[in-house]
Each structure stands twice: as structure tokens, then as C-alpha cells.
N, C-alpha and C positions, 0 to 999 in steps of 0.2 A: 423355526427359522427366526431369528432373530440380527437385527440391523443394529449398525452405532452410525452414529455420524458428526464428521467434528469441522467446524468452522474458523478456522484461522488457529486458535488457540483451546477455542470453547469445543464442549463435548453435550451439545444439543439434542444426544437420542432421546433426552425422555420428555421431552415437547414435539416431538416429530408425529404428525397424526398417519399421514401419509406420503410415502418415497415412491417417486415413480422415476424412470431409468428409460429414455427410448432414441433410438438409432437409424440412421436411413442410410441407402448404399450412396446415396447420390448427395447427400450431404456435409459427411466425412466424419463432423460432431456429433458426440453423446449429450445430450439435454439428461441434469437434474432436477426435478420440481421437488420441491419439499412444501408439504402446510404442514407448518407451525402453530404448536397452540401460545403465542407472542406477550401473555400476561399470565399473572397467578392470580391476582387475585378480581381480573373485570374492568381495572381501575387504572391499573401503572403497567406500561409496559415493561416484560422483562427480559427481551432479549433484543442489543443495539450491535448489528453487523455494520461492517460497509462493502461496497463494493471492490472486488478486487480482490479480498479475500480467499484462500486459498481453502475447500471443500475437500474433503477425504470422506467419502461412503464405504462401511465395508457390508458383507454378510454374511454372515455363521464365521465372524471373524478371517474373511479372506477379503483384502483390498479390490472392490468392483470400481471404482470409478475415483480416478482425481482431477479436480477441476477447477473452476476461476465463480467466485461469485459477482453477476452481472445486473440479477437485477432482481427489485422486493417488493411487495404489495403491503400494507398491512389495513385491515379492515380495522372502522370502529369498536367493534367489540374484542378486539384484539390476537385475532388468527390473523396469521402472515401468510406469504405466499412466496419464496425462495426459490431464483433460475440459477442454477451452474451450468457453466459448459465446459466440457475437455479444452485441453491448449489448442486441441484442431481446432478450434472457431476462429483461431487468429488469421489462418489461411484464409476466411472470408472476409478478413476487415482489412486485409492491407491488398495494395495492386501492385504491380509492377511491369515493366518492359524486359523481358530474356532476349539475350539474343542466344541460339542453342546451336554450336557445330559440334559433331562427332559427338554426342554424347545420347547414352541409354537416359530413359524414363526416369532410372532409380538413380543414374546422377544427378538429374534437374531436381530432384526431391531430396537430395543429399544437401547442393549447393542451396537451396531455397531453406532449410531447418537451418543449418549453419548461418545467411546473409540475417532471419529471420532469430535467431536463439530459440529456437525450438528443439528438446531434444529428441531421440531418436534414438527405435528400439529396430525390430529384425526387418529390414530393408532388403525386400527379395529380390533380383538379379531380373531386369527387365528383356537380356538379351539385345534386343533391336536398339542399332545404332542409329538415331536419326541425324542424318547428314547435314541439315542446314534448317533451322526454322526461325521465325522469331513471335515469341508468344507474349501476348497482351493481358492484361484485367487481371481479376484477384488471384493472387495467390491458388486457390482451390478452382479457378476456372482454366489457370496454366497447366497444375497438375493433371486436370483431366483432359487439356487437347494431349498434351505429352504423349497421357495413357490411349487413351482414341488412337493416335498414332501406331502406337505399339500395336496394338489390336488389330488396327488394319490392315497390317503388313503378317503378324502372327497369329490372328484370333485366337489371343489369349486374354484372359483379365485377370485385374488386380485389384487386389480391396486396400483403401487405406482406412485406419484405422488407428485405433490409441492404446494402447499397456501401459497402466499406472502412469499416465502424463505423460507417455513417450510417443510419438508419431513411428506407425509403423506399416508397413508394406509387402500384402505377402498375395502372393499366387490365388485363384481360386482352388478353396479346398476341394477336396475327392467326399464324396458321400462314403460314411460308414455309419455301423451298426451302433452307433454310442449316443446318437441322440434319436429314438424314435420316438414319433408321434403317433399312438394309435386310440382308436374308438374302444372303452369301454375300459380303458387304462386311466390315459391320462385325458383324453382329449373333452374338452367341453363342449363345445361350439365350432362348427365348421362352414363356411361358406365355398364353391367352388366355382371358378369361372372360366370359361373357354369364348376364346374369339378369333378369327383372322382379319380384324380389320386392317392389323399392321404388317401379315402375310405378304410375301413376294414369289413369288413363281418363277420371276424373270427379269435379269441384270444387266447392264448393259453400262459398261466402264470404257471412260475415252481418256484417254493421256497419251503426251509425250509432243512432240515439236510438232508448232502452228503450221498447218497444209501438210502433215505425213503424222498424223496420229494415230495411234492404234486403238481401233474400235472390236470391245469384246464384246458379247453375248452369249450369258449364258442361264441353261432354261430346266427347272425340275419339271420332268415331264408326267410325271403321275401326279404332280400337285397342280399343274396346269390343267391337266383332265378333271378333276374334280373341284377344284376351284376357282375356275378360267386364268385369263391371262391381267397377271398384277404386276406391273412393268415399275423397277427404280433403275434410274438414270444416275450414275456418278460421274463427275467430272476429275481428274486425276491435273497434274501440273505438269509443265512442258520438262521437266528431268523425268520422268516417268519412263520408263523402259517398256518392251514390250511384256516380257516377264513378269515386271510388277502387277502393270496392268490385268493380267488373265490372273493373277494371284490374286488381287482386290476383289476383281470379280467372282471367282471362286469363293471365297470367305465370304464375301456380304451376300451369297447365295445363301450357305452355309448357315449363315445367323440367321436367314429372312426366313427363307420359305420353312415354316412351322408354323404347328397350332399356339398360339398362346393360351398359356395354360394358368394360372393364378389359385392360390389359397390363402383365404384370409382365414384364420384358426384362434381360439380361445384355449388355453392348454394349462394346467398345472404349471408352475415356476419352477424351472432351471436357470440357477446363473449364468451360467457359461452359454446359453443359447443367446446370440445375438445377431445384426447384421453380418451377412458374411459366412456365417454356419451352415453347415450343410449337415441336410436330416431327411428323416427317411421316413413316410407318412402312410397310412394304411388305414380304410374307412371302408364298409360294405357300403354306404349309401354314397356317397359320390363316386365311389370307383375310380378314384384316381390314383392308386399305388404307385411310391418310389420314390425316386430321390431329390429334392427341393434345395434350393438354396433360400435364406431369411433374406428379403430383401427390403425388411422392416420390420422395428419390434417396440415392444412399449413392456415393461418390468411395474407391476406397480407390488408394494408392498405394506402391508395395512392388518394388526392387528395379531401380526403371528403368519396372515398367511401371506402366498406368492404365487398371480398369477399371471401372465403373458398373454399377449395379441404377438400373431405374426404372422406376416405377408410374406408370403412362400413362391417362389418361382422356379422352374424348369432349368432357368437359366441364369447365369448373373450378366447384368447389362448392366456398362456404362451408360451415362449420363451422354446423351449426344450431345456437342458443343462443334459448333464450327471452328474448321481448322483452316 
């Protein structure tokens, strides 16, 4: 396995001690760290970046990551410490005011790269028209009511995400047989955790016009019996139909009531596995077979080898943000 990595103009692979690469679903940006060894000879520094600097990483020669250099550490004895982040970090430094009629998800993230100069790669098809909203705060807090949105009406989700410096928007993937994680292969270290603290049984969705609203309920009755009764309340807006309403409540049954299930994992390095990826895990001692989504990953790279952390989930969830 072998890395390059080039800084504006410079080609800084053979000062690089250590490259780590890591991704969150709920963040949007990829984080580059590099330590550098920042001097030859103890004495004189010999590598002078600035800020704003354009980072190209690749590995085994295939472009992983293009990004902005933001920010440098350099220690006395002269190792550095080097942040990039993808162009998606821009979406959390700027804010704005949308006002949004008749437009899908994947046009507010069309019109925002475009007002923005940001560019843009495969921008998936959000479906849901949302009829009237107006959305506030940064850039990445707009996208996600948008997407919230969409989900609530569709339960479906989206990942945003970056290809080579492009903002891009695709569907959650389908689990297949091309990235597995199993024991006694690849897998190093495995943690597993199961909880229902955030468990629902039982929904209960009110919308539509003040003094004639339509009040839903609705109830998984085998998860009630075993797990009593764990009651969310949504309140819906006076356009709310009756329709919608028993749709909301159906879907946020739908996401709720389940075990949450979580893996935090140590594995051999694969590029291509990052947030967003969907993989297929298999362990006798946790006994949790099947298909995970990464809803967090950390790449570090050091000395020839390549290994991964990744937080594994059942499901991909957005980020809740009030809408």
C-alpha cells in the first residue's frame, strides 16, 4: 500500500509519518490529518504551507481525497501536524435564509452548490416535492431539514458526500457481497452494542386545521408486549392532510420501534469503505450477522500498512434537526 500526497504544488509523500482519512454521516466532510516530519536536519524548518492550499491524497495511485488546507501545528522539534477538509466543509461556514416553493431536496442542493461555487457530482433524484418551507442556518443545517423532510413524507435517506472535490448525493446504498467484514479474515477488534433506549412502540401524529385536526395512533403490538408502552408525540402543520398525517405516523413507527443495534469494528484497510457504505459483517462471538451500514470511519495509514475503525449501523439515520 503505498500513499503520495501533494500540497498546493509540493509533493510532501516522503515527510508524511502518518495519513489518517475519517468521515461522519452527520457531518458531510472528510477530515485529512497528516504528521509531518517539518525539518531535515533538527534545526531549520523545511516545509512552508499556507492555508487554503489545495491537498490531493491518493492510494496505490487512485485519487481518495481532495481538499482545502485549514489548519497546522508545528512542534519544536519540528513535526507538523496538517488539517484538510473536502469543499463540503464550506456548507458549515456559510448560513443563509431559503425561501423553498415546489422544489425537491436535490434542487435546494443544486441551487445552494451553484449560489455557493461548489461543484457537483451525481446528485440523486429526491422525488418529494416540498410545497412551501423556509429554511434558516448553515448551509449543512438547510440541507438536512430539506432531507428530514423528504424522509418524513418517503422514509428514505440520502448521503451527501464528496468524489474528488465534487458534492455529491446519492440514495442509501443496498448491502452486497463486495465489502465483508468477517472474523478470522479481516476483522481485528470488534465491539457490539444493542439498546432500546431510543425504542418506540407507539406514535401518535396530530396535524391539519386548528379545532378539526387529525389525531393518528399508531401501535407495534409485539414490541409493546415486550417492551411496554414508549409513546412519541409528533405535531404535523395546519396544511397537513389526513393522509399525510397517518403516513408520518406509519413511517416514524417504522424507523422507531426497533432494537438499536451498533458496531464499533477494527478491520484490515479498504479504500473504498467509508461513510455511507454498506457491508456485510459476520462474527461467532457477537452474533450479529448481516448487513450494516458505516456510519463512521477513520483510514489511518502508517508505514506501508492500512487499517480502519468503523461504526456500523442497521440503519442510516439522518441527523434530527428541527424543521
Amino acid at each position: 500500500m503505498d500513499i503520495k500526497v501533494i500540497i498546493g504544488q509540493l509533493d510532501v509523500t516522503e515527510l508524511v509519518q502518518t495519513a489518517t482519512t475519517s468521515g461522519n454521516a452527520t457531518i458531510f466532510d472528510r477530515k485529512l490529518n497528516l504528521k509531518i516530519t517539518g525539518t531535515i536536519d533538527g534545526r531549520k524548518r523545511a516545509l512552508n504551507v499556507e492555508e487554503g492550499a489545495r491537498v490531493l491524497f491518493y492510494v496505490d495511485d487512485v485519487l481518495d481525497f481532495v481538499g482545502v488546507l485549514f489548519a497546522q501545528d508545528i512542534e519544536s522539534y519540528g513535526d507538523m501536524n496538517l488539517i484538510a477538509y473536502d469543499t463540503n466543509i464550506y456548507l458549515a461556514k456559510s448560513n443563509d435564509s431559503l425561501i423553498i416553493k415546489n422544489k425537491k431536496a436535490s434542487d435546494v442542493i443544486k441551487q445552494i452548490a451553484r449560489d455557493y461555487g461548489i461543484e457537483i457530482g451525481q446528485i440523486d433524484d429526491t422525488g418529494y416535492v416540498i410545497p412551501y418551507y423556509k429554511a434558516e442556518g448553515t448551509l449543512r443545517e438547510i440541507i438536512l431539514k430539506v432531507l428530514n423532510l423528504t424522509k418524513r413524507q418517503t422514509g428514505l435517506s440520502y448521503f451527501i458526500g464528496n468524489d474528488k472535490g465534487k458534492l455529491t448525493l446519492k440514495k442509501g446504498a443496498k448491502p452486497s457481497e463486495r465489502y465483508v467484514l468477517s472474523a478470522g479474515e479481516n476483522l481485528l477488534s470488534v465491539t457490539y452494542h444493542r439498546t432500546i433506549d431510543e425504542t418506540k412502540t407507539q406514535i401518535k401524529v396530530i396535524g391539519g386545521t386548528k379545532g378539526k385536526e387529525t389525531i393518528i395512533t399508531v401501535k407495534d403490538s409485539d414490541k409493546r408486549v415486550k417492551y411496554g408502552v414508549l409513546q412519541e408525540v409528533e405535531i404535523m402543520d395546519e396544511s397537513a392532510t389526513a393522509s399525510q398525517v397517518k403516513q408520518r405516523a406509519e413511517t416514524l413507527l417504522k424507523q422507531k420501534a426497533r432494537l438499536m443495534e451498533t458496531l464499533d469494528v477494527e478491520v484490515l484497510g479498504v479504500r473504498e469503505v467509508k461513510t455511507g457504505t454498506a457491508v456485510r459483517f459476520f462474527d461467532e462471538m457477537t452474533r450479529a450477522p448481516g448487513d450494516y451500514y458505516v456510519a463512521a470511519d477513520t483510514h489511518e495509514y502508517r508505514a506501508g500498512l492500512h487499517t480502519m475503525s468503523l461504526s456500523l449501523e442497521r440503519t442510516y439515520e439522518l441527523e434530527y434537526i428541527e424543521t
